[in-house]
N, C-alpha and C positions, 0 to 999 in steps of 0.2 A: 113418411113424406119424402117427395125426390127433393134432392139437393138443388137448387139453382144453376141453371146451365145457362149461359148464353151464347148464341151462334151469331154472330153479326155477320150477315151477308152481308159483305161491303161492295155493293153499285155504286161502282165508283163513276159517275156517269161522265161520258165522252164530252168535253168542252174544250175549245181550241185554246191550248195551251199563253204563253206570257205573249203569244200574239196578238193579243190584242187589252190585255188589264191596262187599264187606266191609272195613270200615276198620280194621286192627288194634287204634286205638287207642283204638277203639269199647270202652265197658262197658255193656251193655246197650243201651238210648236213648235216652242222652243227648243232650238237645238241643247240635245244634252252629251257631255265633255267625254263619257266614259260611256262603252256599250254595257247594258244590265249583264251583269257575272251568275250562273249558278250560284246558289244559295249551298253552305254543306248539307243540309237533308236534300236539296235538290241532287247534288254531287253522289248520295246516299241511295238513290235509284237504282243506279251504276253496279250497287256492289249485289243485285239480284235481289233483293230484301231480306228481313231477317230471318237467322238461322235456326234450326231445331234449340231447343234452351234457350233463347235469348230472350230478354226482357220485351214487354209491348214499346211500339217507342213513343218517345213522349212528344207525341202531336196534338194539335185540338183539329178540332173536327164539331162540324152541327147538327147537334142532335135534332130526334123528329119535330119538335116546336122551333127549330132552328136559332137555337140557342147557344153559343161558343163554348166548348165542354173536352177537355183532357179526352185522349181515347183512354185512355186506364179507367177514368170514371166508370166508363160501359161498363168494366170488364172486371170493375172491382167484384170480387169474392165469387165470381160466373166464371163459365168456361163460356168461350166465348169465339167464334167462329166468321172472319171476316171473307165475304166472296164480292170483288170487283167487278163490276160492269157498267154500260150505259148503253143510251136510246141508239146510238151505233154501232154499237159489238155484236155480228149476228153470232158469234159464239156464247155471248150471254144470251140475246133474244130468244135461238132454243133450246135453252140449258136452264132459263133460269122457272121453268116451272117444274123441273125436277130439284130443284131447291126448294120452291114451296112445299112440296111436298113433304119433303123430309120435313120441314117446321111443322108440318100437321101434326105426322107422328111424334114427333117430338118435344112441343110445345106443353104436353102434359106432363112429361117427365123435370118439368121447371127450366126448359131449352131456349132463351130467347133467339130472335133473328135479327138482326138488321142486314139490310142494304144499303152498303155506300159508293154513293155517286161523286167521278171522280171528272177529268178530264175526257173528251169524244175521243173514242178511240179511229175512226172514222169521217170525219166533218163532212160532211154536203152529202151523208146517205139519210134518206127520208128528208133533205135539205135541212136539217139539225145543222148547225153550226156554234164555234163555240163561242160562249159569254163573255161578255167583258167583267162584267160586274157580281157580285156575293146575291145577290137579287137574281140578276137572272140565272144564276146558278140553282137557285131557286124554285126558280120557273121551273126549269128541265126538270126538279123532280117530280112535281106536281103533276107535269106531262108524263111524268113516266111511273108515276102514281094510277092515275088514271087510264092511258091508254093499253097499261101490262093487266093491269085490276090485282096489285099484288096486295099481300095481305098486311106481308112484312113490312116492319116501318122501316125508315129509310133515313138515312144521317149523310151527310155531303162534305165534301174536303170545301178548304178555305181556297181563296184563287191564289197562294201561292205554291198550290200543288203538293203540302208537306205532305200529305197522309198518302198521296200518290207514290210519291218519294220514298220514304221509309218502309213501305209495304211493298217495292219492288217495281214497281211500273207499269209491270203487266193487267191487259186490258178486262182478263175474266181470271183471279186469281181468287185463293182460296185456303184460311189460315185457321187454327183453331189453336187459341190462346187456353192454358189451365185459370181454375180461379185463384190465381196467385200472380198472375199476368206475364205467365214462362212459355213459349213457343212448343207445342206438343204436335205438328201435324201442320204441313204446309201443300200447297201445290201451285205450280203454277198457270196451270188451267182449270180450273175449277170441277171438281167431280164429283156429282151428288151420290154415286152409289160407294164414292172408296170413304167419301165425308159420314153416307149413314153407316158403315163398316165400323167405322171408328168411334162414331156415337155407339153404337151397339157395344163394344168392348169397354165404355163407361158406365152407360145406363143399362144396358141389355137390350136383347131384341124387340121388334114391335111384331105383335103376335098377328095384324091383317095389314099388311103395308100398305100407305096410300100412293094411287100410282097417281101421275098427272093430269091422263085424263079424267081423273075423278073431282078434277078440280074446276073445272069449264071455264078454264082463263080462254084470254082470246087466243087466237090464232092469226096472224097477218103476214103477208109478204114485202119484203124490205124493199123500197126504191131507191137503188144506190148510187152513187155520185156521177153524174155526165151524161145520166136517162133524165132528157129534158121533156118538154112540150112540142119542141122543135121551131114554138116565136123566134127563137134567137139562136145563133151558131154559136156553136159551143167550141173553146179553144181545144188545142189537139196537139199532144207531143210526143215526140221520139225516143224522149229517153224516160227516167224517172228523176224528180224533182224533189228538191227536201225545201220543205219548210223555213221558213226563217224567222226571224225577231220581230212583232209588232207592237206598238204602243199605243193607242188612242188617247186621243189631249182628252180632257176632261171636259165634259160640256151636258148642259144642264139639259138636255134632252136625251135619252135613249140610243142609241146607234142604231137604228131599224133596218140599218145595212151593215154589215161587216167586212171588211178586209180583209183577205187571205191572200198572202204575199210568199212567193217559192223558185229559189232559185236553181238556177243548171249547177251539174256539177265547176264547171270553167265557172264561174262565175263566183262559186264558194273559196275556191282555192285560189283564183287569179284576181279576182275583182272585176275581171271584164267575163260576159257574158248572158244568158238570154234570163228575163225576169216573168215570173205570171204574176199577173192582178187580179185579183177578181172579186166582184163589191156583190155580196149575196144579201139576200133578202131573209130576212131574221123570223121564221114561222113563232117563236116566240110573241110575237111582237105584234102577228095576225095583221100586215102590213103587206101593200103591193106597190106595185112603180107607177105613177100615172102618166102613163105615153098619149094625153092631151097636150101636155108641154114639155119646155125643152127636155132631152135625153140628159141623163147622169152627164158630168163633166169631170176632169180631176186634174191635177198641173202637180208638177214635185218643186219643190228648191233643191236643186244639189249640191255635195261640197264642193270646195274650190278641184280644178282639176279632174273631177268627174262628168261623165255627159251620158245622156240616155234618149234614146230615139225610139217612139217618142215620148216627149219632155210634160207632153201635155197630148187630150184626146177627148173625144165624145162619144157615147156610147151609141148606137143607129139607133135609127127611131123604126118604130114596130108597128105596123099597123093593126094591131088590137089595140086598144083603149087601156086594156092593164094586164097584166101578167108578172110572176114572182121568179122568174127567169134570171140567174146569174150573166150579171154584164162583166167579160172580162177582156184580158188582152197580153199579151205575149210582147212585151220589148226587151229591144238591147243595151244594156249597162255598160260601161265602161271605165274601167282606172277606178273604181269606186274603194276609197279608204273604209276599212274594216273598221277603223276607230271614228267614223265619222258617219250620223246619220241621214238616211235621203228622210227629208221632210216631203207629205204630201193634203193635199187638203181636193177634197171631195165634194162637190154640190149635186143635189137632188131633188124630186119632188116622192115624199112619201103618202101612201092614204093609206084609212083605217074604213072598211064597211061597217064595221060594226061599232064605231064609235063616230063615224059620219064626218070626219075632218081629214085634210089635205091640205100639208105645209111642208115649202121648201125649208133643205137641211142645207149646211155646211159645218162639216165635222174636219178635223185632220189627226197623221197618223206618224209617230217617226218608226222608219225601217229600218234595223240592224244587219248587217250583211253577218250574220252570224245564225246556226240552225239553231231552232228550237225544237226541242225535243219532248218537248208537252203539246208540240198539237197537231199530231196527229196523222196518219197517213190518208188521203184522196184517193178513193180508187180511182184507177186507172192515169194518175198524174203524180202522186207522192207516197203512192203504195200498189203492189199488186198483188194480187189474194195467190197466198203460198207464199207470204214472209216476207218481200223484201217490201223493204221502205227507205226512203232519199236514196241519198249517195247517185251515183252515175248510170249510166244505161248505154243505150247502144251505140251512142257518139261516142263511149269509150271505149269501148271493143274495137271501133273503126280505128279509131287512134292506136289501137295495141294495147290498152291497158290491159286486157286479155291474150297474152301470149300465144293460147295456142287459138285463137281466133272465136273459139268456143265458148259458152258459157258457163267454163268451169266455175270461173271466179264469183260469179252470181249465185252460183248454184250451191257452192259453199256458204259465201256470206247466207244466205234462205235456212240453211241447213243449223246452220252455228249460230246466226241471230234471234235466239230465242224470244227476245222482247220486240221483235222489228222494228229497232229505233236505227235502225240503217248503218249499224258499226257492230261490230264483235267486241265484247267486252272479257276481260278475264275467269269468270266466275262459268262463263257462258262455255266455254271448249273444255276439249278431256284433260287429263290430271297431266298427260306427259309436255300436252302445249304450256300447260302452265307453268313447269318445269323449266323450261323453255322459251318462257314470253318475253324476256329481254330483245331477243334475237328476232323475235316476227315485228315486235314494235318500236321501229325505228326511231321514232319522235319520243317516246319517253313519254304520253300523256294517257298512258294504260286503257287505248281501245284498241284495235285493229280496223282504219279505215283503207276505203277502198284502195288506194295507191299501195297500201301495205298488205292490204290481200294480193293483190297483184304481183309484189314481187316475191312474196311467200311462193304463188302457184307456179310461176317461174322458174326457180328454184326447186322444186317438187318434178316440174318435164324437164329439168338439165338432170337431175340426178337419176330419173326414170328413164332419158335416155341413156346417159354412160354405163349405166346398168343393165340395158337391156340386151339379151343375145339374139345370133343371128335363127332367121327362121330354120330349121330341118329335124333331123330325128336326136341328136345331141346337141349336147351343154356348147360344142364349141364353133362344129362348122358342120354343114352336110351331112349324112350317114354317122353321125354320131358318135364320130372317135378323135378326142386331143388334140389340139396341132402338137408338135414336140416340143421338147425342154429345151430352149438354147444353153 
């Protein structure tokens, strides 16, 4: 009889990060004293996840009855296999039925599966956006239960993104614990044919392999963030945009609209600078906007000191009757204290067709002028496909943050940001930078942000100049012969 194996595909499904979890102890919004800190397993992201040998870590995680449960549980006395995805990673989406398949073959040899669903890697593609609450976390799997037709059962991280955290961050990763819960085989893109390699050198080979089309899952094509309908104009920007802190007050209704809030680089760094809003409509929720009456509204309170134009706005009114169209908007910030949050509150009309009701909302939201890094890159506004995600764009190149006026420094960060959380982290560059990372990381808080790429590459053209000789057929001058010895 084969020994017990278990593979936990971890779909970790894509959900917008601490942007928008509800605080219990929220009443309305209230301003709150101190900005939310990383958590240490949060801070634990950082360090790439665990190592070859290292113990499982000790996270809870919900199992398929969605029940709160130790990951060791899983893995007790199994081997045990976790691969990261969600409903917006098109790197899971065509990867992840070469992972069913491997559970075909393998499921007889006593190999479980799971998928864990984690944080969107993506928000607003297929207009997936991410959950507030352990429910609709929920939802998303169901959704992606259903719409993948997977076989594998499925367990989801808790909304404080530990199992995210601890397992490294990345959005299609791929881990295979022994039954003793010791790290034998990790990756950080998930690979079904080097995972069943691996299987095979435990259990042996599989004598007629299943391939995925044998499987007759669906097949679909992703609609990704900023391919509207064309009801409504879509905002549009210059550079790329990072994410920031949101909260949602608590309130006894659903949020059937979310907030997604991302600021310019000037704007992270200075406090003054340009802000997106944008209030999307929750496909969870099978809810649209009823443009019979008034258009979305929304108004902030700011700190003392701080001002934003504008302060307050309406969203245009649309001559169809309804549509699930993202209402947003692009203003400027200014003096805005880091330790202090913009309060905003929201009014709406939401409908349900298929539960036959239509009720104004008013929810509100506090905004940290701080990124967050659990939710996620937008195409085309806070990621763009080839790696980069937040940090700056091309109002910094204009400015010089790019030396030689080029895209080296982008092209780096793409290259070295393995996780595209839009910073180079230490784990992430070769053994001799590491060697070395005092010296490229100025501030002491062991990333490498944009300003410190920039004067790293700086640095790199001052020495590539003084080093460089002159054009001709020799080392020193023309025709190839020495100047002389003074």
């Amino acid at each position: 009889m084969w020994p017990q194996v278990t593979i936990l595909t971890a779909f970790i499904a894509c959900s917008v990060s601490c942007s928008g979890i509800q605080n219990p102890a929220d009443d309305g919004i209230k301003p709150q004293v101190d900005p939310p800190r990383p958590t240490e397993r949060q801070r634990g992201q950082r360090r790439g996840g665990p190592s070859m040998g290292a113990d499982v870590p000790s996270v809870r995680v919900h199992d398929p009855d969605g029940e709160l449960v130790e990951l060791a549980d899983l893995i007790d006395g199994q081997h045990t296999v976790i691969v990261t995805g969600c409903l917006t990673c098109p790197v899971f989406l065509r990867g992840y039925p070469t992972i069913e398949a491997v559970a075909r073959d393998y499921s007889d040899k006593g190999v479980r599966f799971f998928f864990l669903y984690k944080t969107l890697a993506h928000p607003e593609n297929d207009g997936y956006i991410q959950p507030l609450t352990i429910e609709e976390r929920a939802m998303h799997v169901a959704e992606a239960r259903e719409k993948l037709k997977t076989t594998i059962p499925w367990i989801y991280d808790t909304m404080d993104n530990s199992a995210k955290a601890a397992l490294g961050g990345m959005p299609n990763s791929e881990i295979l614990f022994s039954p003793d819960g010791k790290v034998l085989y990790t990756q950080q893109w998930s690979d079904a044919a080097q995972l069943r390699s691996t299987l095979a050198g435990i259990l042996g080979d599989v004598e007629d392999p299943t391939e995925p089309a044998d499987l007759d899952l669906p097949s679909f094509s992703m609609r990704r963030a900023g391919r509207g309908s064309g009801f409504v104009e879509r905002v549009r920007v210059d550079e790329i945009l990072s994410p920031i802190l949101v909260r949602a007050s608590e309130d006894d209704l659903p949020y059937y609209v979310k907030l997604r809030a991302e600021a310019d680089s000037d704007l992270l760094t200075t406090g003054t600078g340009r802000l997106y809003l944008g209030f999307h409509v929750d496909p969870i929720h099978d809810v649209h906007w009823n443009n019979l009456v008034d258009p979305l509204e929304w108004t902030v309170m700011l700190p003392e000191g701080s001002s934003m134009s504008p302060a307050s706005a309406n969203a245009p009114r649309i001559d169809v009757a309804s549509d699930v169209e993202p209402r947003e908007f692009l203003v400027q910030v200014r003096s805005w204290d880091p330790e202090k949050p913009i309060l905003l509150e929201v009014d709406y009309f939401a409908c349900s067709d298929a539960e036959q009701w239509c009720l104004p909302v008013s929810q509100g939201y506090q905004l940290f002028l701080q990124r967050d890094r659990d939710a996620g890159g937008t195409n085309g506004r806070s990621f763009q496909p080839g790696g980069r995600r937040g940090g700056g764009g091309s109002r910094d190149r204009a400015r010089g943050g790019n030396p030689r006026g080029d895209d080296r420094g982008g092209s780096f960060l793409q290259n070295m940001d393995l996780d595209a959380d839009g910073v180079i982290e230490r784990h992430e560059v070769p053994e001799r930078m590491q060697q070395n990372w005092t010296r490229f990381d100025t501030n002491g808080n062991d990333i490498l942000e944009e300003e410190e790429i920039a004067i790293m590459m700086e640095r790199m053209r001052r020495r590539g100049g003084q080093g460089s000789r002159p054009r001709g057929d020799g080392p020193g001058r023309p025709g190839g012969r020495r100047p002389p010895r003074s």
